[in-house]
C-alpha positions in Angstrom: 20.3 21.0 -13.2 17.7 21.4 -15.8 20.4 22.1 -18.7 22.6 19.5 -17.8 22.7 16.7 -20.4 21.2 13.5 -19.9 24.6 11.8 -20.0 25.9 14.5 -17.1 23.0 13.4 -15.4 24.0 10.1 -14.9 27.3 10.7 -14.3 26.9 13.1 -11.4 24.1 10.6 -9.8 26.4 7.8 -10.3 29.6 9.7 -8.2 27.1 10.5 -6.2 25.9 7.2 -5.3 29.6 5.8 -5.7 31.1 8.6 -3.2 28.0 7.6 -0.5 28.8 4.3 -0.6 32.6 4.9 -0.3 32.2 7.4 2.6 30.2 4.7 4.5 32.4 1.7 3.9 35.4 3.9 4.5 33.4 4.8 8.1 33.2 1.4 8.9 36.4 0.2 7.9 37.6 3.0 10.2 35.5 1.9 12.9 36.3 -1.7 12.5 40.4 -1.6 12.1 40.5 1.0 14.6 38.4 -0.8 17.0 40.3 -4.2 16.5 43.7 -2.6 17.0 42.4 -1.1 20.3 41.5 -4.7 21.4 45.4 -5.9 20.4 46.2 -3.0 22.4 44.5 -3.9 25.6 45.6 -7.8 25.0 49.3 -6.5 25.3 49.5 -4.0 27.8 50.4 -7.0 30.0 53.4 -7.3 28.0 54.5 -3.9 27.6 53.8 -0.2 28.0 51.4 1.4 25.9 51.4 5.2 25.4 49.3 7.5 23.7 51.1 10.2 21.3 50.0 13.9 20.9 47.5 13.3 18.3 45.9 10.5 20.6 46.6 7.5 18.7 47.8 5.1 20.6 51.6 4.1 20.5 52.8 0.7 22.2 56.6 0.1 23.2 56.0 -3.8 23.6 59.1 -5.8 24.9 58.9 -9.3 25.1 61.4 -11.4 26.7 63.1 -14.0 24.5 65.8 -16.6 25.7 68.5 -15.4 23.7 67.9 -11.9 23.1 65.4 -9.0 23.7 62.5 -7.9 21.2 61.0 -4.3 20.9 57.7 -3.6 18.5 57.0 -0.3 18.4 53.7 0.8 16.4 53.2 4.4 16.2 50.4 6.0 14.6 49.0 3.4 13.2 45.9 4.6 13.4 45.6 7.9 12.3 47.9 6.5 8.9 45.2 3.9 8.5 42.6 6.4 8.8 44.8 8.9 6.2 44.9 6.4 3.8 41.3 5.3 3.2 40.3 8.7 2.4 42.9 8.7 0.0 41.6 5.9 -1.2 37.6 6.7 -0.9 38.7 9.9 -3.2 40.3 7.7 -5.8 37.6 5.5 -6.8 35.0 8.2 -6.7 36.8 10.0 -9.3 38.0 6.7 -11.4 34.0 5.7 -10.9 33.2 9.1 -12.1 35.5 8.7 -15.3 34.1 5.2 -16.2 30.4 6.4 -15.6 30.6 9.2 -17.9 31.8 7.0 -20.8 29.5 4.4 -20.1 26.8 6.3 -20.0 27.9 7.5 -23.2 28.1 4.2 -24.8 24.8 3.4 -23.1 23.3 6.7 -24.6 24.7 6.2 -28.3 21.2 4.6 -29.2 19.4 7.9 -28.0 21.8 10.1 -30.1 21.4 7.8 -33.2 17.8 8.5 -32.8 17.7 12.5 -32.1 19.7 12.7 -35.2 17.3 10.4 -37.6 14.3 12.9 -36.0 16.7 16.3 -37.1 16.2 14.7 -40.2 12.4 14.7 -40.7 11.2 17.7 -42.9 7.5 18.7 -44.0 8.7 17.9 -47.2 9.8 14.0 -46.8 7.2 12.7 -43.8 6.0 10.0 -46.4 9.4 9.3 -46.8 10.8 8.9 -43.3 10.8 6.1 -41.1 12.6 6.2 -37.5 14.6 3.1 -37.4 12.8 0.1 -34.9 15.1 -2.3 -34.8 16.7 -0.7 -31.5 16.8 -1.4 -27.8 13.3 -2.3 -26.4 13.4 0.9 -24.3 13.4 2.7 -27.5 11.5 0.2 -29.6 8.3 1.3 -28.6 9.2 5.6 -28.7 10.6 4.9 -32.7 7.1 2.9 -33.3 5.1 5.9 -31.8 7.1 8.6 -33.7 6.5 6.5 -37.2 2.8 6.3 -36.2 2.8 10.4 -35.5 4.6 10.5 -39.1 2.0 8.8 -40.5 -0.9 10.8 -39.1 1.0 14.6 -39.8 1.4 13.3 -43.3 -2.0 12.4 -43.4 -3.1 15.9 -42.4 -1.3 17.7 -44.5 -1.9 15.7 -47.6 -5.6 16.1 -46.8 -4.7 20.1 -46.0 -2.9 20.4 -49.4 -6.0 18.5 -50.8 -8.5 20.2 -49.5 -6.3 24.1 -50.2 -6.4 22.8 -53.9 -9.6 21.8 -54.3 -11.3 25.0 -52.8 -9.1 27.2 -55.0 -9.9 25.5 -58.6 -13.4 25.5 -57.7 -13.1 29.3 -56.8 -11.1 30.3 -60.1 -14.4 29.5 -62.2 -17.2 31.5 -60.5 -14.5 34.6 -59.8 -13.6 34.4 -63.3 -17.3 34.8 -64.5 -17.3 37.9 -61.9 -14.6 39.5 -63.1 -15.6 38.9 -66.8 -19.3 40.2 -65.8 -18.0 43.4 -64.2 -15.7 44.2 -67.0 -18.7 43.2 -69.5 -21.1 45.6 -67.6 -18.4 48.6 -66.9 -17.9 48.5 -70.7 -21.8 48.9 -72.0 -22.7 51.4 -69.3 -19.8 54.1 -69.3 -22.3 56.8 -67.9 -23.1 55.3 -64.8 -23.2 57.6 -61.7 -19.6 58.3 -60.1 -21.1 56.0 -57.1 -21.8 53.3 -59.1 -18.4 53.4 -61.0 -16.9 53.7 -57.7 -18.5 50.4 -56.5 -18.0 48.8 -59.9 -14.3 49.7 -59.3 -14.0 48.0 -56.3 -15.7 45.2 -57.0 -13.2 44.5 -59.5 -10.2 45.0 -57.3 -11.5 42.8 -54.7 -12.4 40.3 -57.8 -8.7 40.8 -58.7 -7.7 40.1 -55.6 -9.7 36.8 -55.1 -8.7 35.7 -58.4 -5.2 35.9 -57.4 -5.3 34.8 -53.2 -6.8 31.0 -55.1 -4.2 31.3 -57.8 -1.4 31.2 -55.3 -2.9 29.0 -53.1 -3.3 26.5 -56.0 0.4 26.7 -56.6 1.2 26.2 -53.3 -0.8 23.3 -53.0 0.8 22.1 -55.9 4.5 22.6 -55.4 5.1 19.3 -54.5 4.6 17.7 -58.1 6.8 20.5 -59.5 10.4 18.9 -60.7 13.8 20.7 -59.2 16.4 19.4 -62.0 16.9 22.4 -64.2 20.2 24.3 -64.7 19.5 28.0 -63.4 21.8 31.4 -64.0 20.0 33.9 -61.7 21.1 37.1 -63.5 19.7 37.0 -66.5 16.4 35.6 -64.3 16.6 39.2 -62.2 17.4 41.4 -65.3 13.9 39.8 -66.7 12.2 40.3 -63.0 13.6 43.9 -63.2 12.1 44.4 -66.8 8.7 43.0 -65.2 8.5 45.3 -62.7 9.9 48.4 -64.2 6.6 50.0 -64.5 5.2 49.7 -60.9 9.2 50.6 -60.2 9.0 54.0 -62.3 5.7 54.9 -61.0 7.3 55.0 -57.3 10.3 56.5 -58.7 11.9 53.6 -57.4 15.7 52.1 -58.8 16.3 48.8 -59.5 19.9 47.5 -59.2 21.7 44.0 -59.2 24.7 42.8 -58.6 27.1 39.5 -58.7 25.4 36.1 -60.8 24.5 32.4 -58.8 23.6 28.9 -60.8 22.0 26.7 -59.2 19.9 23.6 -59.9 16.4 24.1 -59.2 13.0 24.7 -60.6 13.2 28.0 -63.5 9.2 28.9 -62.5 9.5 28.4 -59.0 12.7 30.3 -58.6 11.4 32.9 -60.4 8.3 33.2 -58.5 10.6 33.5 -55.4 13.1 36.1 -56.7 9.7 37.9 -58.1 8.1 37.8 -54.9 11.2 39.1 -52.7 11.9 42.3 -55.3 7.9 43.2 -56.0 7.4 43.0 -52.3 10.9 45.3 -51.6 9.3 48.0 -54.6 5.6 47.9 -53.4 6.7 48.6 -49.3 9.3 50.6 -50.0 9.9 54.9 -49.9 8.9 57.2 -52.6 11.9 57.8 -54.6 13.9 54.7 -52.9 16.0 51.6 -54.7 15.9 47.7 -53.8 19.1 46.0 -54.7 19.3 42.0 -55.3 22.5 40.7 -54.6 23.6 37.0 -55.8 26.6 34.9 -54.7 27.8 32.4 -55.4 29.3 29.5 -53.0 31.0 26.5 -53.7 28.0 24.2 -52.0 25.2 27.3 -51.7 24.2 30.5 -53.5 23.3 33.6 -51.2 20.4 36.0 -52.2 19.8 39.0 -50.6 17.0 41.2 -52.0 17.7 45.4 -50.2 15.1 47.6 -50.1 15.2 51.6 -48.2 11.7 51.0 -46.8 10.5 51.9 -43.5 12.0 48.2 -42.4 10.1 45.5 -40.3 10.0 45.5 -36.2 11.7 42.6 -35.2 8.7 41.2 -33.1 7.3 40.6 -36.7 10.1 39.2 -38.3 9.9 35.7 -38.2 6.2 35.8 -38.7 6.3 37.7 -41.7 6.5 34.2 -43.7 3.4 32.9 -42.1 0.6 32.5 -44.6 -1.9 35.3 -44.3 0.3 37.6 -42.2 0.6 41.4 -42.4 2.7 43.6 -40.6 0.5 46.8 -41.8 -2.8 46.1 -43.0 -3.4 49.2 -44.0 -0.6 49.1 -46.1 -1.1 45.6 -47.1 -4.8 46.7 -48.4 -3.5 49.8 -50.1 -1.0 48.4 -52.2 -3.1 45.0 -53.2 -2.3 40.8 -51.9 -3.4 38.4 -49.5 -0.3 37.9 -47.2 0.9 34.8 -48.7 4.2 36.3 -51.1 6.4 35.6 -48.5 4.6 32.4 -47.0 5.3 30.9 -50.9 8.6 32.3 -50.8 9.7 30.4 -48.0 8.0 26.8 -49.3 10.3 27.4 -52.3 13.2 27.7 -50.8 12.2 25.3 -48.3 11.4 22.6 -51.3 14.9 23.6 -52.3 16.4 22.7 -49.1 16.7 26.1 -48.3 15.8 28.7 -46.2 14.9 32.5 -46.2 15.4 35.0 -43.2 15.5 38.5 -42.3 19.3 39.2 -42.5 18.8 43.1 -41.1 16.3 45.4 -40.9 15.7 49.1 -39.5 14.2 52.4 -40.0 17.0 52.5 -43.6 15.8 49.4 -45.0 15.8 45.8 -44.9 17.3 43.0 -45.9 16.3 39.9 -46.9 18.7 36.4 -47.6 17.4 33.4 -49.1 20.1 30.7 -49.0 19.8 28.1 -51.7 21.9 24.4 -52.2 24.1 25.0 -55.7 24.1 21.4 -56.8 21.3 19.2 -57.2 21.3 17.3 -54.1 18.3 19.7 -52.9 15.4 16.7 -52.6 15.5 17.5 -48.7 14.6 20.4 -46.4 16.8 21.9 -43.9 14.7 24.6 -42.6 11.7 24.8 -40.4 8.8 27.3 -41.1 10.3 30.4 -38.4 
């Protein structure tokens, strides 16, 4: 009962309700006809012979005596037929009540529908934007006023989030910059340190390095909002230049880089980049020794498909919808070893979600895994149409 449909609902309560209400007039309508033709029957049987047939009903062979001519009635089964026939009838108007109860409902639910669609349409990208429409039934008046107000407060809270993400990073990027500059400055005039201490310098800087880079990203992300999406993109050249990027940290893992096929699309050039750079540096830095990562574009009439291939060790499928979660690591070890702060992927997704796209793990297994980011190919791409997995 739980999956039925609200509009089901009300249908089946209303046959319900319609059949019960049948059964018991048809009962009493029984009770009544078959009650008053007994009493007709005992009034005549002065006049004539009554018999009862084989199903008990009771027949009458009435002869009355005019001056001219005699006059037989005979009523046979009267009453079973009368019986017969409201059933018949009971049966018919539950089923024509269920028909007209199912559209009605229908009709009667059309304001409910209009309003699960204009909620599909709220994204985390237009809640300043969206209003639920309140000039509706008063039974839904006050639920569309209550949603707006929740609107308003989760657009509130994120503003202040994004706000508060951006602040903390540029004030970070200062005092780790004079850290990193410091170390540097100091590794430089004391060469002969002690192993120990050059070790510890070391990793001072590569957890500087790392800091330095966790509050650049989450700058940008706090800033993708005020990024414009109106440029004319080819995504070829854009992967030949990724591979070129990355052809050192490729070669030291003895790791090939291939592409195949070409997309436009209309978008942001650094924010698309950052995407398509994230997707093939993460495929090359968790991938095997000796192994390739293939980026794959094509091209739709209305979309572009992007699938970035790697013959890593793949992800287990528990993890992979929270592998775009901000901060998340499927191997920390790993995630340590090779550098990053768990938020590639998390800034992959809000650019392809500021696209109106979205980004999933097509396949994965113990050959590799594959990644798809589906991206709009005109320039209607102002509006989200996925939800953070």
């Amino acid at each position: 009962m739980k999956r039925l449909s609200l509009q089901w609902r009300i249908t089946l309560m209303s046959v319900l309700l319609i059949g019960i209400t049948c059964v018991a007039m048809n009962l009493l309508l029984c009770f009544s006809g078959v009650y008053y033709m007994d009493t007709i029957a005992d009034s005549l049987q002065g006049g004539g012979t009554v018999i009862l047939n084989d199903c008990g009903a009771a027949s009458f062979d009435l002869q009355l005596i005019a001056p001219n001519e005699e006059l037989t009635i005979v009523v046979d089964g009267v009453q079973g037929r009368f019986r017969t026939t409201n059933w018949y009838i009971t049966a018919a108007v539950t089923l024509l009540s269920g028909f007209l109860a199912y559209f009605v409902s229908g009709r009667a639910l059309k304001p409910l529908r209009s309003f699960a669609s204009q909620v599909e349409q709220v994204q985390l990208n237009n809640l300043a934007d969206m209003r639920i429409d309140e000039d509706v039934l008063p039974e839904f008046r006050q639920l569309s006023r209550s949603f707006n107000q929740m609107l308003e407060r989760l657009n509130n809270a994120f503003a202040a989030q994004r706000q508060f993400t951006g602040n903390a990073a540029h004030e970070l990027r200062t005092p780790l910059a004079l850290m990193q500059a410091q170390l540097e400055l100091f590794s430089a005039e004391h060469p002969d340190v002690r192993p120990e201490t050059m070790e510890f310098l070391t990793l001072l800087r590569e957890q500087t390095e790392r800091l330095t880079q966790m509050s650049k990203t989450l700058l940008e992300m706090s800033n993708l909002q005020q990024v414009a999406r109106n440029e004319q993109l080819q995504l070829a050249p854009m992967v030949e230049e990724i591979f070129t990027d990355l052809a050192p940290l490729a070669e030291k893992r003895s790791i090939s880089l291939e592409a195949e096929g070409d997309a436009a699309l209309t978008g942001s050039d650094a924010l698309i980049y950052r995407l398509l750079f994230n997707l093939t540096e993460n495929a090359v830095k968790y991938n095997r020794p000796g192994g390739s990562v293939r980026v794959e574009l094509a091209q739709g009439q209305e979309k572009c498909i992007i699938r970035v291939s790697d013959t890593g060790c793949g992800i287990p499928e528990e993890y992979q919808r929270s592998i775009f979660h901000p901060f998340f690591r499927v191997d920390k070890s790993r995630s340590r070893e090779y550098g990053g702060a768990g938020l590639g992927l998390s800034l992959v997704w809000e650019i392809a979600n500021l696209h109106g796209g979205s980004v999933w793990v097509e396949e994965s297994s113990d050959k590799g895994t594959t990644i798809a980011v589906e991206l709009p190919a005109g320039a209607e791409n102002d509006s989200s149409s996925a939800d953070i997995p």
